[in-house]
ZARO-828112 format. One line per 2 residues: their letters; for each residue x negated, y, z of N, C-alpha, C. Coordinates in Angstrom, 2 decimals, decimal comma, m for minus. Layout:
BEGIN
a = X/Y/Z/X/Y/Z/X/Y/Z; ...
***
This chain:
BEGIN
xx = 2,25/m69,47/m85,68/1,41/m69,27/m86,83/m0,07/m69,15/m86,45; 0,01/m68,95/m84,99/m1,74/m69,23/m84,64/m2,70/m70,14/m84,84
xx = m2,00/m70,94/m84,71/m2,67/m72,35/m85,14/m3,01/m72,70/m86,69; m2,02/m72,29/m87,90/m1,95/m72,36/m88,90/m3,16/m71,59/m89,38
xx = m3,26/m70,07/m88,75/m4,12/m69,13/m89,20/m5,63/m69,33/m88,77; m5,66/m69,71/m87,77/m6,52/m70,75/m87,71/m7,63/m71,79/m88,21
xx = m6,29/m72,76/m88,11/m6,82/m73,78/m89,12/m7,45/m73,38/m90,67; m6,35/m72,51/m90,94/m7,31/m72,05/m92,32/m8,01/m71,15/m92,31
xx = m8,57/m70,37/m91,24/m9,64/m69,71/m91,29/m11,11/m70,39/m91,07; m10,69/m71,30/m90,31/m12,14/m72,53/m90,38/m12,26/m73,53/m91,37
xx = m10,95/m73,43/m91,95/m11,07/m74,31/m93,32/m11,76/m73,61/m94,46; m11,47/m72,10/m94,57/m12,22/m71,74/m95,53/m13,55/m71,48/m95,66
xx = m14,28/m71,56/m94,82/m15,52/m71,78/m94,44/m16,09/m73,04/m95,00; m15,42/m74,04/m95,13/m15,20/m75,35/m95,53/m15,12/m74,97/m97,19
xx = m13,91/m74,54/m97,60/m13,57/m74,58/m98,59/m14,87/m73,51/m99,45; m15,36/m72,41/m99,38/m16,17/m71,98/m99,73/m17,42/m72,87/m100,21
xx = m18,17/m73,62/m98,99/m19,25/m74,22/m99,39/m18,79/m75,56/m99,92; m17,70/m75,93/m100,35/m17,24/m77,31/m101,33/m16,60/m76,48/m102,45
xx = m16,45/m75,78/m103,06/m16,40/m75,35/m104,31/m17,53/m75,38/m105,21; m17,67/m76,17/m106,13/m18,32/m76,29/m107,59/m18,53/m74,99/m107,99
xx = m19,44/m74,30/m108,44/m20,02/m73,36/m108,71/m19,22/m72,96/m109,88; m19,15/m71,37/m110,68/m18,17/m71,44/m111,73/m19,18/m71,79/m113,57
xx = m19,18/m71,83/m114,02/m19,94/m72,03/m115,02/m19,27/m70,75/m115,98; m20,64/m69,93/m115,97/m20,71/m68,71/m116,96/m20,82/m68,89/m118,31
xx = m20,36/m67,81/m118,47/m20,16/m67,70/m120,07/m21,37/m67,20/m120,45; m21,56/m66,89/m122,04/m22,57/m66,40/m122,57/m23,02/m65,38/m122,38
xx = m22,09/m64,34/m122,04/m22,14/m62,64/m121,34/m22,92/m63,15/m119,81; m22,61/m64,34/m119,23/m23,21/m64,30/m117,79/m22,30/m64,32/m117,18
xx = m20,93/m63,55/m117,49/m19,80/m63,20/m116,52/m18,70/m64,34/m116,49; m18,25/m64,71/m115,31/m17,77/m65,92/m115,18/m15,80/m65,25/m116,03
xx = m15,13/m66,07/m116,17/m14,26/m66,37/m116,79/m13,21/m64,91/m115,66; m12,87/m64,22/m116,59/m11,88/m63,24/m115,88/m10,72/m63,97/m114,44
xx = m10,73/m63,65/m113,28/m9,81/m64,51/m112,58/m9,95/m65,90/m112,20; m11,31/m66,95/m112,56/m11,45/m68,03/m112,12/m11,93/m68,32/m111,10
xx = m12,94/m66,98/m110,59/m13,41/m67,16/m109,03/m12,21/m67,14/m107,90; m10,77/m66,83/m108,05/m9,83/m66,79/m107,45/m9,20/m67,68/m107,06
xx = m9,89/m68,72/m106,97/m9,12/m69,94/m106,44/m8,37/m70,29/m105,07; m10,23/m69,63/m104,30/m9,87/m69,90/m102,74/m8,74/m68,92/m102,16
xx = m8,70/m67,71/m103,05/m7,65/m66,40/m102,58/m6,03/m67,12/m102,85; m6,11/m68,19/m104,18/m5,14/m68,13/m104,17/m4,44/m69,62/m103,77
xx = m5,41/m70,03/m103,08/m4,53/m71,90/m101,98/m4,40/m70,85/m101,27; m5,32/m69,25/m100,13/m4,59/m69,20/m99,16/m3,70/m68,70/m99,34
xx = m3,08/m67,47/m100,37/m1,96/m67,44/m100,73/m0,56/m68,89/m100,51; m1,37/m69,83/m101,32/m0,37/m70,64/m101,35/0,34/m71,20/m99,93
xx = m1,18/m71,54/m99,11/m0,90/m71,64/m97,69/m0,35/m71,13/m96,87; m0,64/m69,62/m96,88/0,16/m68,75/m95,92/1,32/m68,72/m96,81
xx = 2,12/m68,55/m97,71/3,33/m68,61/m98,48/4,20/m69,27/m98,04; 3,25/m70,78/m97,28/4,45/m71,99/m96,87/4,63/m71,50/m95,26
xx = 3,55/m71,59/m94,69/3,52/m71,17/m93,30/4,62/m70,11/m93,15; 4,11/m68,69/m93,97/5,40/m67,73/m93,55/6,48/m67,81/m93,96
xx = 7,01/m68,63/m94,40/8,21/m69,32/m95,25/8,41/m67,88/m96,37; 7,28/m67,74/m97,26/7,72/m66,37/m98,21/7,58/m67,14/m99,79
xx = 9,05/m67,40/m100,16/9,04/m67,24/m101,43/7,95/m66,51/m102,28; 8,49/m65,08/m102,83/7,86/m64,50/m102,95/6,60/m64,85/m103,41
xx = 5,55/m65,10/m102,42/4,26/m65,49/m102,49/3,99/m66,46/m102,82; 4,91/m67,49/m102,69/4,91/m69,12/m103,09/4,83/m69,02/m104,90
xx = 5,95/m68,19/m105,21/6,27/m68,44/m106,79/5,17/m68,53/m107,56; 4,11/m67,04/m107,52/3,09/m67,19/m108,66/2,32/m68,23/m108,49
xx = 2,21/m69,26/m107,66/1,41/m70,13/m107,37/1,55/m71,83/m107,68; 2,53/m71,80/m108,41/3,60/m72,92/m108,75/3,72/m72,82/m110,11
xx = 3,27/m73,90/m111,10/3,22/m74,03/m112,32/4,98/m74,21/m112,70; 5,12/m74,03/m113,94/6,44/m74,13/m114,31/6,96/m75,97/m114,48
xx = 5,65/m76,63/m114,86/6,06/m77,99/m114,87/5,47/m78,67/m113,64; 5,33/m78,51/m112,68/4,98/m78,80/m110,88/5,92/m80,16/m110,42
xx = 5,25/m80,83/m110,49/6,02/m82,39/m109,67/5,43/m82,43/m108,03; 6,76/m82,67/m107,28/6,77/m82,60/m106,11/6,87/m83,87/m105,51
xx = 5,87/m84,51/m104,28/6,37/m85,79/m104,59/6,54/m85,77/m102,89; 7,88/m86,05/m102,20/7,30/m85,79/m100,46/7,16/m87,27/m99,84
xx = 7,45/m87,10/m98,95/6,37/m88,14/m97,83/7,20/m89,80/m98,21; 8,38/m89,18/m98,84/9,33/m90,57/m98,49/8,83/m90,96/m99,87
xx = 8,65/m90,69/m100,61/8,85/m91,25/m102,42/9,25/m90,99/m103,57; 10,51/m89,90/m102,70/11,39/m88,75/m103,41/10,56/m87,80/m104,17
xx = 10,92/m87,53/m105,72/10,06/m86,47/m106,08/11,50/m85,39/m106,79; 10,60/m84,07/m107,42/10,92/m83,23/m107,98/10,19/m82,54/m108,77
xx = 10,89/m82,76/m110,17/10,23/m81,85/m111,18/10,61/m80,81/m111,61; 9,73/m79,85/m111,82/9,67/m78,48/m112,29/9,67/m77,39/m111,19
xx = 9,41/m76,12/m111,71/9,18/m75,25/m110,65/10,51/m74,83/m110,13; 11,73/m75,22/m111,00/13,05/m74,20/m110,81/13,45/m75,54/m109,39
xx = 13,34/m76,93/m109,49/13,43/m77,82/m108,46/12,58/m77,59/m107,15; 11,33/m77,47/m107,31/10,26/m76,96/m106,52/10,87/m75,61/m105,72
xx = 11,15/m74,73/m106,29/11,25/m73,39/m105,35/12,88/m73,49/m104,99; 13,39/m74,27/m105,43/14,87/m74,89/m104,65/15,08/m74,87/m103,41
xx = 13,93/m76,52/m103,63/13,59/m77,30/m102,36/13,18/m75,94/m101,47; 12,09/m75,35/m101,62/11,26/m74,76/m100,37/12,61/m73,48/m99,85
xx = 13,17/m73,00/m100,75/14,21/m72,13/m100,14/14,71/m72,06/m99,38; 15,70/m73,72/m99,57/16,54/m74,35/m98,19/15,47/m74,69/m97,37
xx = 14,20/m75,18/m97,30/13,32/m75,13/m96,26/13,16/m74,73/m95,28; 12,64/m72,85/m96,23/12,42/m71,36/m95,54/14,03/m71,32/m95,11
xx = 14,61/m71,84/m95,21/15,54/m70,96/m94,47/16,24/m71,89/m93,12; 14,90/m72,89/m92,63/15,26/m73,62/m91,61/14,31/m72,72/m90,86
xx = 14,43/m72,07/m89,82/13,27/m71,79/m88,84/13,00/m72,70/m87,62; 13,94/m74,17/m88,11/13,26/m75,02/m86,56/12,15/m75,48/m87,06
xx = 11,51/m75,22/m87,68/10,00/m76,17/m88,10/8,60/m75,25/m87,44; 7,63/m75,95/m87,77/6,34/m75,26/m88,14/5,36/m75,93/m88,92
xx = 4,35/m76,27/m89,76/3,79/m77,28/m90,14/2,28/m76,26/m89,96; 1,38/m76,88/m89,09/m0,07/m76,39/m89,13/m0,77/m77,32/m90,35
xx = m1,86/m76,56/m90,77/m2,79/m77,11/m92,16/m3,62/m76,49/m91,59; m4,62/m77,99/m92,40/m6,50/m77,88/m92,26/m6,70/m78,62/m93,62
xx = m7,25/m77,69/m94,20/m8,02/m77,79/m96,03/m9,44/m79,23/m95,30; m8,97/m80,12/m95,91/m10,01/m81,11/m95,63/m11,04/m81,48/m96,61
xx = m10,65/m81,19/m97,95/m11,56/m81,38/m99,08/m11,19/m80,75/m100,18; m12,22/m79,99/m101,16/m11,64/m79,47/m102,20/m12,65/m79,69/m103,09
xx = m12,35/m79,88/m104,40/m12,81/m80,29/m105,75/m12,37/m79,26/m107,09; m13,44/m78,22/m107,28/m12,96/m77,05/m108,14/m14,01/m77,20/m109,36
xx = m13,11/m77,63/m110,30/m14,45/m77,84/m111,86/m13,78/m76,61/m113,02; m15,21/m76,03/m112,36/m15,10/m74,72/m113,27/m13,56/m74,18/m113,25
xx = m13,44/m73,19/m114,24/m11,85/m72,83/m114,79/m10,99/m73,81/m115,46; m11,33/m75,14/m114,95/m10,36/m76,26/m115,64/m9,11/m76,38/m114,77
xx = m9,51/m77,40/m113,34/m8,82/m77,66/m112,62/m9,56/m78,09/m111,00; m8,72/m77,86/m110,48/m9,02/m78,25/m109,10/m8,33/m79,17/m108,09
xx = m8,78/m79,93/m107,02/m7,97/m80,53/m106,54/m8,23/m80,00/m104,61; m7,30/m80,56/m104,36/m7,25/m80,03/m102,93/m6,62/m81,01/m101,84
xx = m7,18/m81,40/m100,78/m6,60/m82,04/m99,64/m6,38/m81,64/m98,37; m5,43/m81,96/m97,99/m4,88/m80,77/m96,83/m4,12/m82,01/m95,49
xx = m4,49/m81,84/m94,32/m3,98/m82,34/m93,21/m2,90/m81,39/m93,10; m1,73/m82,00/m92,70/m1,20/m81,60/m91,75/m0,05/m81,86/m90,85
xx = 0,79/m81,55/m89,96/1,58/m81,90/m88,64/3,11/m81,12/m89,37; 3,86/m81,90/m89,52/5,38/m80,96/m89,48/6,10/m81,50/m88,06
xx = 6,45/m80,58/m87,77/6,64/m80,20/m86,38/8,13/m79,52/m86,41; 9,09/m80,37/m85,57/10,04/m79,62/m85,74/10,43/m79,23/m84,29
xx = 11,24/m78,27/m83,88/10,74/m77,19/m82,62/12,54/m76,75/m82,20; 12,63/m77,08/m80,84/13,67/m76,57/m80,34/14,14/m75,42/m80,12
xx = 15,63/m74,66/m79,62/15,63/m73,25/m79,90/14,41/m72,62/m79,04; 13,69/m73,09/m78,37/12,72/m72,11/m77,46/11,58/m72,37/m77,66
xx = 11,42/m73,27/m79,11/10,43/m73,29/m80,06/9,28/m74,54/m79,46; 9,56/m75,74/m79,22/8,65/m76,19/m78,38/9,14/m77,19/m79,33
xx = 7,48/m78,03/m79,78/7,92/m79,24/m81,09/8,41/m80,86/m79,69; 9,43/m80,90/m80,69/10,60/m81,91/m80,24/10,16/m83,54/m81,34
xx = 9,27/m83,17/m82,41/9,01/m83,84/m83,08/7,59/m84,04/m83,95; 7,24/m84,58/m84,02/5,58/m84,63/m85,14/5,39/m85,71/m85,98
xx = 5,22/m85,03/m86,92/5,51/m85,95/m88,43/3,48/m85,54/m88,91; 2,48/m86,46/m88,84/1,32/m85,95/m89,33/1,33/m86,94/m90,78
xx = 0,78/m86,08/m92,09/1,14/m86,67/m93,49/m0,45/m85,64/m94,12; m0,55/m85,67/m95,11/m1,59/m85,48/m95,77/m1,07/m84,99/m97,04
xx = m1,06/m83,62/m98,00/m0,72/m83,33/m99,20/m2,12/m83,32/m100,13; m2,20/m83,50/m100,96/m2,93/m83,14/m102,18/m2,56/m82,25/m103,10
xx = m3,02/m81,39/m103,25/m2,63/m80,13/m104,66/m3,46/m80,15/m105,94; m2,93/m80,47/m106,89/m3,79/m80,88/m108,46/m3,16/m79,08/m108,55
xx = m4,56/m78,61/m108,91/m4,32/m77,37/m109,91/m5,00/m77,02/m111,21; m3,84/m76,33/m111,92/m5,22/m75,84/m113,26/m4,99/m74,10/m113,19
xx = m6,09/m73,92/m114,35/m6,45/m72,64/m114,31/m5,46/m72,12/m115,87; m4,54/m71,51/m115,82/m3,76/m71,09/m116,85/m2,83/m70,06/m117,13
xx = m3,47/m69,21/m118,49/m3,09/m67,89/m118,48/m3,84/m67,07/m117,62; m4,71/m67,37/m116,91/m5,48/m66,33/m116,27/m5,24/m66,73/m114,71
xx = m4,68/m67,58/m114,34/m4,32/m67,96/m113,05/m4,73/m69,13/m112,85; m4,63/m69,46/m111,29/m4,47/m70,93/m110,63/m3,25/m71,34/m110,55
xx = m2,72/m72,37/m110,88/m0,99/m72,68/m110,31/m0,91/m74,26/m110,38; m0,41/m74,49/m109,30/m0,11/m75,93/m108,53/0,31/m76,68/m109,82
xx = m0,09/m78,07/m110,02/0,86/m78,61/m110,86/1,24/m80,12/m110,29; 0,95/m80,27/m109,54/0,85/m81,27/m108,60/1,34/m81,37/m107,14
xx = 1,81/m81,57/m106,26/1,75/m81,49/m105,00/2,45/m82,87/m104,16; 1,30/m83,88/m103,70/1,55/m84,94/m103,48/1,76/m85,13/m101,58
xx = 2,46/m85,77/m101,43/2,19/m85,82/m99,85/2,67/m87,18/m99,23; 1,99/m87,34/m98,60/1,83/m89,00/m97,87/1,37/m89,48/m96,59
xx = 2,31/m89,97/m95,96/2,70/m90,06/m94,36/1,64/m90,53/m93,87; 1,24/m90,14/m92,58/m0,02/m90,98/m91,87/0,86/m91,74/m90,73
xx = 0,06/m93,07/m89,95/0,52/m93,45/m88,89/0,44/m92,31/m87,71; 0,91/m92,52/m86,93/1,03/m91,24/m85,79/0,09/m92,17/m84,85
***
């Protein structure tokens, strides 16, 4: 997870100065909960990394299309937190992420691009495999939250 924690600690540095400014209301005060964006990809991020449900859920719209590397998709969140279950409950993996670009308009929606390596790792944890692919996360701002409604991912050449 060093690497992961990492990566997104220099990503958010990144991600900070590429966020769109929030556009205030008439009071001045920006929209209850919309400055929470960046808190809540790393939520989303560390969620996948530590394989924690849990933390994954609030972050996952109820109508969330999943689309993975092969072509295969999945709709809805009850498909979505399926999938990641049986996931989390593989511990031969690891997948490191680096936030490569982000696009946040106002409390509408945001988009997000993310490198990264799935890595799958023998019992003495040493990757046996490297899969590098690229996700995109479409989010909107709803009910007072951020939540994924999107999550695209697409293979790179190695």
């Amino acid at each position: 997870m060093t690497r992961f924690r990492t990566a997104l600690a220099a990503s958010a540095g990144a991600l900070a100065l590429s966020v769109t400014p929030v556009a205030l209301g008439a009071s001045g005060d920006a929209p209850r909960g919309c400055k929470s964006f960046e808190a809540t990809l790393a939520q989303h991020l560390n969620a996948i990394g530590d394989r924690d449900l849990a933390a994954l859920e609030p972050t996952v719209d109820d109508s969330v299309t999943l689309i993975f590397p092969s072509g295969r998709i999945r709709d809805g969140k009850e498909a979505f937190m399926a999938f990641h279950e049986a996931w989390f409950a593989d511990l031969t993996w690891r997948q490191p992420v680096e936030v490569i670009r982000t696009n946040v308009q106002g409390c509408k929606t945001a988009w997000v691009l993310v490198d990264y390596h799935y890595q799958d790792l023998d019992d003495a944890g040493n990757v046996i495999s490297d899969s590098h692919a690229m996700f995109a996360l479409t989010w909107t701002f709803k009910q007072g939250r951020w939540v994924v409604i999107a999550d695209q991912n697409t293979p790179l050449a190695s």
